[in-house]
C-alpha positions as a Markdown table, in Angstrom:
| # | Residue | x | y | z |
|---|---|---|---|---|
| 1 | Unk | 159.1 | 134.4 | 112.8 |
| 2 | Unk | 156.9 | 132.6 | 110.5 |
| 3 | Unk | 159.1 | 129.2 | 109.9 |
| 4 | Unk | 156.8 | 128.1 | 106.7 |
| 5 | Unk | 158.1 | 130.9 | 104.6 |
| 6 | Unk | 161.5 | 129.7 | 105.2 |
| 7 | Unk | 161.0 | 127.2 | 102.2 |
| 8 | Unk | 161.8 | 130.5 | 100.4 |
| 9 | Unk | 165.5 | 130.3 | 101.8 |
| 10 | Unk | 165.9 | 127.0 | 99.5 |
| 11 | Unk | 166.9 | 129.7 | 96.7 |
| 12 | Unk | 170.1 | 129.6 | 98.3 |
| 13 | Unk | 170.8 | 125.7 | 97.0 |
| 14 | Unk | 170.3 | 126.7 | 93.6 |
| 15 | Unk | 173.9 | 127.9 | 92.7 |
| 16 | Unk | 175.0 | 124.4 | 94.8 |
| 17 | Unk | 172.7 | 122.4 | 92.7 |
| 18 | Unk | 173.4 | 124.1 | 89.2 |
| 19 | Unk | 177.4 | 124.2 | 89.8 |
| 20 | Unk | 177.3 | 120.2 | 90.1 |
| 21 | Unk | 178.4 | 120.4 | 93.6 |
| 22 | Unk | 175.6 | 119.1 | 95.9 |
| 23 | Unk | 177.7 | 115.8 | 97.1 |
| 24 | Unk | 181.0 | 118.2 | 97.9 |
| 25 | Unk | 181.2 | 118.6 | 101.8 |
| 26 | Unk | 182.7 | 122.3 | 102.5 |
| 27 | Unk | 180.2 | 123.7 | 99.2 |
| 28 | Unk | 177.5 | 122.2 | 101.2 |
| 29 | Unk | 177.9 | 122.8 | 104.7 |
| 30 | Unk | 178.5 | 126.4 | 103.5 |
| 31 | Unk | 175.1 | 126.3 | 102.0 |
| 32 | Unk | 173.5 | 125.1 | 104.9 |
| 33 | Unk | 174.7 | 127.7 | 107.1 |
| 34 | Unk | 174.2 | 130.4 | 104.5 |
| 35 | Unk | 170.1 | 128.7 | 104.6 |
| 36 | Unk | 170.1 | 129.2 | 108.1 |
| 37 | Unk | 171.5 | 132.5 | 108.0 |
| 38 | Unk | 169.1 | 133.5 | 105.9 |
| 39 | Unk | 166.3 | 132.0 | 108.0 |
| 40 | Unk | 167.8 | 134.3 | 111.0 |
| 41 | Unk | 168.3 | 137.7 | 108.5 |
| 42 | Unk | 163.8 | 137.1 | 107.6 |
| 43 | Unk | 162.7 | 136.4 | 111.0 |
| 44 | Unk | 164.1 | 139.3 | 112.4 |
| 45 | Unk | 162.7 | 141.2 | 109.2 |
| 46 | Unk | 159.0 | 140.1 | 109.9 |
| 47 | Unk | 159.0 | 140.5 | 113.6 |
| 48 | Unk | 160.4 | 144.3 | 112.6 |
| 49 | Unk | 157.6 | 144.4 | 110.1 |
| 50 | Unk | 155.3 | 143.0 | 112.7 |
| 51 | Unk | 155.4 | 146.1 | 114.8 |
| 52 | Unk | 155.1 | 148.2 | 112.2 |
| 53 | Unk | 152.0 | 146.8 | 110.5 |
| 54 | Unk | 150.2 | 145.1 | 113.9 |
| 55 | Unk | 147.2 | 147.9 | 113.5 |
| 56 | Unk | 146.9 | 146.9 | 109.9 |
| 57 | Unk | 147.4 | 143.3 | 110.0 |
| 58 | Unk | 144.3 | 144.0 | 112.5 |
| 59 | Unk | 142.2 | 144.4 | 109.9 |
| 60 | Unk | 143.6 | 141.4 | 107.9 |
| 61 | Unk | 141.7 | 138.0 | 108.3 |
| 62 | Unk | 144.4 | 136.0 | 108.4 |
| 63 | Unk | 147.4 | 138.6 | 109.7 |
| 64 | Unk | 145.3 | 139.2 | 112.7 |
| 65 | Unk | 146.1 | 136.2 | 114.1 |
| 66 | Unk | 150.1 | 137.4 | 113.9 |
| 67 | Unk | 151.9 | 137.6 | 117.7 |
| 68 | Unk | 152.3 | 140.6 | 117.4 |
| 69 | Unk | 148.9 | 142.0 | 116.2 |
| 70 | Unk | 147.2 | 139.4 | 118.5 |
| 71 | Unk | 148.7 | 141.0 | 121.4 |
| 72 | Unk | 150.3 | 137.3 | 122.4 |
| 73 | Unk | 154.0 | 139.3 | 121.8 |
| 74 | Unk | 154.8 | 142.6 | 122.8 |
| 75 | Unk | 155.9 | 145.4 | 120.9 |
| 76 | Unk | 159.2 | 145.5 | 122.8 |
| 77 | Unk | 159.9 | 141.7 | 123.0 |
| 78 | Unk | 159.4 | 141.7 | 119.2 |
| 79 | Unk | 161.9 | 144.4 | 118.3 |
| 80 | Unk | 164.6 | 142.9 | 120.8 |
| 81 | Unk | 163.9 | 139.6 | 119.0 |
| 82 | Unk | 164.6 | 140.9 | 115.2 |
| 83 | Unk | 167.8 | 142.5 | 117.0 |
| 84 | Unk | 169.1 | 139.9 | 118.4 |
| 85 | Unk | 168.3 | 137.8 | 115.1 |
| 86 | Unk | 169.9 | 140.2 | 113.0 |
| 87 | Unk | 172.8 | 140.7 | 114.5 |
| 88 | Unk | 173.4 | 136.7 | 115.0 |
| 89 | Unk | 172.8 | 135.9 | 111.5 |
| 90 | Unk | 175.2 | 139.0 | 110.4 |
| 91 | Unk | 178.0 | 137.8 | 112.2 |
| 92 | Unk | 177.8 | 133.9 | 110.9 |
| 93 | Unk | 177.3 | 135.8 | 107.2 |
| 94 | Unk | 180.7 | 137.0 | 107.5 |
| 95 | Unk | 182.5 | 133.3 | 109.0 |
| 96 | Unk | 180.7 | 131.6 | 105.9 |
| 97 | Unk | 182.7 | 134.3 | 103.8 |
| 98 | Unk | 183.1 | 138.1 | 103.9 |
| 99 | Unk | 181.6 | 138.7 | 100.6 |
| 100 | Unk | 178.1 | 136.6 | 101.7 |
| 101 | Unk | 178.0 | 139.3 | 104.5 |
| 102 | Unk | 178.0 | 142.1 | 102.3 |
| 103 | Unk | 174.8 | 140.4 | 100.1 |
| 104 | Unk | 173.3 | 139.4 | 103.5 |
| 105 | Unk | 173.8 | 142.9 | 104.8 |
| 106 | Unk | 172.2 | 144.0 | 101.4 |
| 107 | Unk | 169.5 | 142.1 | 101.9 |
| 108 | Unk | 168.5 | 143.1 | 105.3 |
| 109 | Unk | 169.0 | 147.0 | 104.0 |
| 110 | Unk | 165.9 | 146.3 | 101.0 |
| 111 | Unk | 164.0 | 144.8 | 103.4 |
| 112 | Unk | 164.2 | 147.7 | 106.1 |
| 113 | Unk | 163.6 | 149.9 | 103.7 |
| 114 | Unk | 160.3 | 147.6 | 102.0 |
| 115 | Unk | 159.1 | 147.5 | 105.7 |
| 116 | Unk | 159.8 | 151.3 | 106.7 |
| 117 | Unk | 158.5 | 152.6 | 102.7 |
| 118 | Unk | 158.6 | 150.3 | 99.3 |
| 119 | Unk | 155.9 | 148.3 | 100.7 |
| 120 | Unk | 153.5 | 152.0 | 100.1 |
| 121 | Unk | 154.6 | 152.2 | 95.8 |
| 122 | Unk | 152.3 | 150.8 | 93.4 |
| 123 | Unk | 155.2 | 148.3 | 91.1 |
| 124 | Unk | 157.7 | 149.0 | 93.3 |
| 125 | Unk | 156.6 | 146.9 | 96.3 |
| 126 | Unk | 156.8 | 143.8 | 94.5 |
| 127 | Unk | 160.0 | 144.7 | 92.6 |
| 128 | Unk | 161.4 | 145.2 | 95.9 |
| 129 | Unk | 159.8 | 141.7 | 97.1 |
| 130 | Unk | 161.5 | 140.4 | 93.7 |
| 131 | Unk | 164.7 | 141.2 | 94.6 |
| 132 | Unk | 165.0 | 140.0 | 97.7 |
| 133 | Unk | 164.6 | 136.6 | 96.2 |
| 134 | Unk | 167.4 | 137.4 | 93.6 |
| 135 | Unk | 169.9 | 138.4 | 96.5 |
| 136 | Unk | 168.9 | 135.1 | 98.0 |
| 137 | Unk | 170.0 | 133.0 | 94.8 |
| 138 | Unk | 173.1 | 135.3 | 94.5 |
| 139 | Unk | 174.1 | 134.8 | 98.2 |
| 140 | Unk | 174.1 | 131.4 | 97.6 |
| 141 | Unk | 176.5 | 131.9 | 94.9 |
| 142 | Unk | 178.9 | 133.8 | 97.2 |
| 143 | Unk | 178.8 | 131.5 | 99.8 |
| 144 | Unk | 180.3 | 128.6 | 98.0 |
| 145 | Unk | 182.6 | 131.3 | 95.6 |
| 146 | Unk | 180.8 | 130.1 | 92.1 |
| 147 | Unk | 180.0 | 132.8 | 89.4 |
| 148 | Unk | 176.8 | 134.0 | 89.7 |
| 149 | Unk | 174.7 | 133.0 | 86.2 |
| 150 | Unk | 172.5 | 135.9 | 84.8 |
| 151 | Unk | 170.1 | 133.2 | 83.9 |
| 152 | Unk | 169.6 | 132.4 | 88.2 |
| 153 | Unk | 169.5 | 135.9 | 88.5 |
| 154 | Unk | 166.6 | 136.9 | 85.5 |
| 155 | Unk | 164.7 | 133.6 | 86.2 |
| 156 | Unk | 164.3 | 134.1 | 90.0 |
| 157 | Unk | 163.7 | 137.3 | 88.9 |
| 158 | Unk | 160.9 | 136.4 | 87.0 |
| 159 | Unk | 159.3 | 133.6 | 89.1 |
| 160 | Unk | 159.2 | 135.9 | 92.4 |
| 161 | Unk | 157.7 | 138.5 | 90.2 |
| 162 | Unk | 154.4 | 136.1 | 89.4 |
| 163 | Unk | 154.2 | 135.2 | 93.2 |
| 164 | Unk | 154.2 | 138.8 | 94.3 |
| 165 | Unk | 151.6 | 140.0 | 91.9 |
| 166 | Unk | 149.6 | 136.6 | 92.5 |
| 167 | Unk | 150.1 | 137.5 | 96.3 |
| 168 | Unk | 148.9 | 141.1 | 95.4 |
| 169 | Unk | 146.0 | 140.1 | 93.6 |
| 170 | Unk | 144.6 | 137.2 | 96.8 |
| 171 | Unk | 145.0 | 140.3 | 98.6 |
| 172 | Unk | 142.8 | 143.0 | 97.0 |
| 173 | Unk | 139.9 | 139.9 | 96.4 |
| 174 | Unk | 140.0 | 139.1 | 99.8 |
| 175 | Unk | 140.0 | 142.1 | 101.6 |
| 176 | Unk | 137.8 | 143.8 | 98.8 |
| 177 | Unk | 136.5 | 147.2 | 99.9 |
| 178 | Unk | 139.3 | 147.2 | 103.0 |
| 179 | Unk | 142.1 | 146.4 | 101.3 |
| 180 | Unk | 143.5 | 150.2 | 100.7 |
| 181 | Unk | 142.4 | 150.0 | 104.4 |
| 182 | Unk | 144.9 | 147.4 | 105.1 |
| 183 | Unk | 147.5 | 148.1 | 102.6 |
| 184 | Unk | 147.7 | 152.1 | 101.2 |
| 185 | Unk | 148.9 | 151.0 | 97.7 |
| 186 | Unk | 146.4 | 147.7 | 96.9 |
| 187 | Unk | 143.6 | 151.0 | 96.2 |
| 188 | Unk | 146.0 | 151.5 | 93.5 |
| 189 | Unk | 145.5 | 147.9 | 92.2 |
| 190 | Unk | 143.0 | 146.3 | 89.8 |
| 191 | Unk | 142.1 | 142.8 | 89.9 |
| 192 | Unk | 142.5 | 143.5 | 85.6 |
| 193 | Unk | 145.9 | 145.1 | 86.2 |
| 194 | Unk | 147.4 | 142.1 | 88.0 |
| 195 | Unk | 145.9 | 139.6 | 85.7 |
| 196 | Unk | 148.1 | 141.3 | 82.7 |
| 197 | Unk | 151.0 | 141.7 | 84.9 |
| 198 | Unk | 150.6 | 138.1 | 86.0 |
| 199 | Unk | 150.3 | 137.0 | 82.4 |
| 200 | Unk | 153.2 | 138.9 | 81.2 |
C-alpha cells in the first residue's frame, strides 16, 4: 500500500491553503477526509499495479522487495485488497461531495488505464503520472467547493512533470542494460533525453 508515497496526497491541502481557509472547521475536515480518500483510491491502485508488474518488479533492485513480488502477498489477497480499497474510498468521495466523486472516480480511471497501458508510451507515461497529481490538486478544490486556479493546475503540472522524468531517469541508470527488461518503454529513453526534458 506503500504509506510513504502518501505525502503525495498533501496536494489536496493546496486549494485549502491558497483559498485562506486552513483555520475554517467544515473546509478542513473536508480536506482531511478527501486526503484520506485519496490515500484509500492509491493503495488500491498499487496493490492492482502490484499484480501486474510482480515478474518485472522481480528484476528491479529495490521493487523486488514489494509484497507482492516477494511472494509475502498473494496474487488474490492483493486484488481483493485494491477492491475493497477502492470501493471504500469511492463511496466516502461522494459523502465529502458528489462532484469530489466524479474527480476521484477520474482518477482511479487514468490510473487503471497507466497500470493496464500508458505506463508502455514513451512521454505519455509520465504525462499520465502528471496528471494524476493535477486531479489530486483539483479534487481538493472540489471538496471544499473553491474555484479551481489554472495557476494550481499548470504548476502541479509542471512540478510532477520534473519528478516523473527525474524518476525516469534514476531508473534507466540504475537498472542500466535491464531496464527495457524491467520497464518496455525506458529502452526508448536516454539519460541525454531526460536531462533536456528535466531542464525544460
Amino acid at each position: 500500500m506503500r504509506p510513504l508515497h502518501w505525502t503525495k496526497n498533501g496536494v489536496l491541502f493546496a486549494a485549502l491553503v491558497f483559498d485562506h481557509r486552513l483555520f475554517e472547521l467544515d473546509p478542513l475536515v473536508r480536506t482531511v477526509v478527501a486526503v484520506i480518500v485519496f490515500c484509500a483510491l492509491s493503495s488500491g491502485i498499487y496493490l492492482f499495479n502490484d499484480v501486474r508488474d510482480a515478474e518485472r518488479d522481480r528484476l528491479h533492485p529495490i521493487k523486488r522487495q514489494r509484497a507482492v513480488a516477494a511472494g509475502t502477498l498473494s496474487r488474490a489477497t492483493a486484488l481483493a485488497m485494491a477492491a475493497a480499497l477502492i470501493g471504500a474510498g469511492l463511496v466516502v468521495a461522494y459523502v465529502v461531495r458528489p462532484e469530489f466523486l466524479f474527480v476521484a472516480a477520474s482518477y482511479v480511471g487514468l490510473m487503471v488505464l497507466y497500470s493496464l497501458s500508458l505506463k508502455q508510451w514513451v512521454l505519455v507515461d509520465v504525462l499520465a503520472i502528471a496528471a494524476g497529481f493535477v486531479l489530486r490538486a483539483a479534487a481538493g478544490a472540489v471538496a471544499i467547493g473553491v474555484e479551481i486556479s489554472p495557476w494550481l493546475l499548470v504548476c502541479t503540472m509542471l512540478l510532477a512533470l520534473l519528478l516523473g522524468f527525474g524518476k525516469r531517469r534514476h531508473e534507466l541508470l540504475t537498472l542500466r542494460g535491464r531496464a527495457a527488461r524491467h520497464r518496455a518503454n525506458l529502452g526508448a529513453y536516454t539519460a541525454r533525453l531526460l536531462d533536456q526534458l528535466i531542464g525544460t
